[in-house]
N, C-alpha and C positions, 0 to 999 in steps of 0.2 A: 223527758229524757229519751223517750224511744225512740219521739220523730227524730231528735236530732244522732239519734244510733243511725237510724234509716239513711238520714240524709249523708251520714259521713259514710259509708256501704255504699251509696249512690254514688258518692265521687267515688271514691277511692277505687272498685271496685272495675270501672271504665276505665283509670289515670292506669292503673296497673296492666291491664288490657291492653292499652297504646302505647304502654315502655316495653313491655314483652312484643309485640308486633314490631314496632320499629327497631329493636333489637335484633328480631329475628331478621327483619327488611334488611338490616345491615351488614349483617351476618353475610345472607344471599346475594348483594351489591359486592363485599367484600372478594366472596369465591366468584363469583363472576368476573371482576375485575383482575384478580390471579389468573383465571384461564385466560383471559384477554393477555393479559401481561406473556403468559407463557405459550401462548401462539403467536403472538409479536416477535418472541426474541426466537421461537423457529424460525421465523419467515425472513428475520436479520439475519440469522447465524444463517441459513442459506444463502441471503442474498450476498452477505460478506462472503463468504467459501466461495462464492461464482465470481465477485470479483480478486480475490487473492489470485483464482486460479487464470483468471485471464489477464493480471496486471504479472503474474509470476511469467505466463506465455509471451508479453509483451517484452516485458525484460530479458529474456533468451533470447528473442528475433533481436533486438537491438544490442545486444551482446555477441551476436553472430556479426549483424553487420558492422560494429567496429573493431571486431577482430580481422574483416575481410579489408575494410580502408587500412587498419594498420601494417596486415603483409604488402598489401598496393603502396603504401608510404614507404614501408621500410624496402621492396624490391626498387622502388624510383631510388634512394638513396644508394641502396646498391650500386647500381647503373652509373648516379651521378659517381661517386665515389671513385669508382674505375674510371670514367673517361677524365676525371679530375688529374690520377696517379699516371694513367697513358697520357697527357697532355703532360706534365712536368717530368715523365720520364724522355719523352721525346725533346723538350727541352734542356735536360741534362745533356742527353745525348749529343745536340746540336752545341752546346756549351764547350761541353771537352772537342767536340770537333775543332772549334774556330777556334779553342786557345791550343789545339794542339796544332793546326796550322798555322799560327804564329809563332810558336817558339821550334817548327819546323825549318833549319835551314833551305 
């Protein structure tokens, strides 16, 4: 009966040993893998902020320059506009001329 106390003390005694060890092991694996975890999502949450803030600078420069083409568009419009109105006002003009020299005795 003893050896066999002895021998279950033998195992047991080792088995218990290497579930608290690789418990603890995993424990250690665990926090280590949080710190990893939580120095990665600084190193992202940085690297996103650097690009937000350079995709936010890009969107203003190209919000600039299509506000600058649209006064350019809308000033040529202008332009056309007018020489559109002086070209049919000078043709009114010349209209009433010749019908007014026809019905001119």
């Amino acid at each position: 009966m003893t050896e066999n106390k002895i021998f279950y003390w033998c195992v047991i005694i080792p088995l218990v040993l290497i579930i608290a060890y690789l418990h603890n092991k995993g424990n250690d694996n665990e926090r280590d893998h949080e710190r990893e975890i939580a120095t990665e999502r600084k190193f992202n949450s940085s690297r996103i902020d650097n690009m937000a803030q350079y995709y936010a600078e890009l969107t203003a420069e190209q919000s600039k320059l299509h506000m600058a083409q649209i006064v350019k568009i809308e000033n040529h419009h202008k332009k056309e506009i007018e020489q559109c109105i002086e070209y049919y006002h000078l043709e009114i003009e010349r209209a009433v001329r010749d019908v007014s020299a026809e019905l001119s005795p």
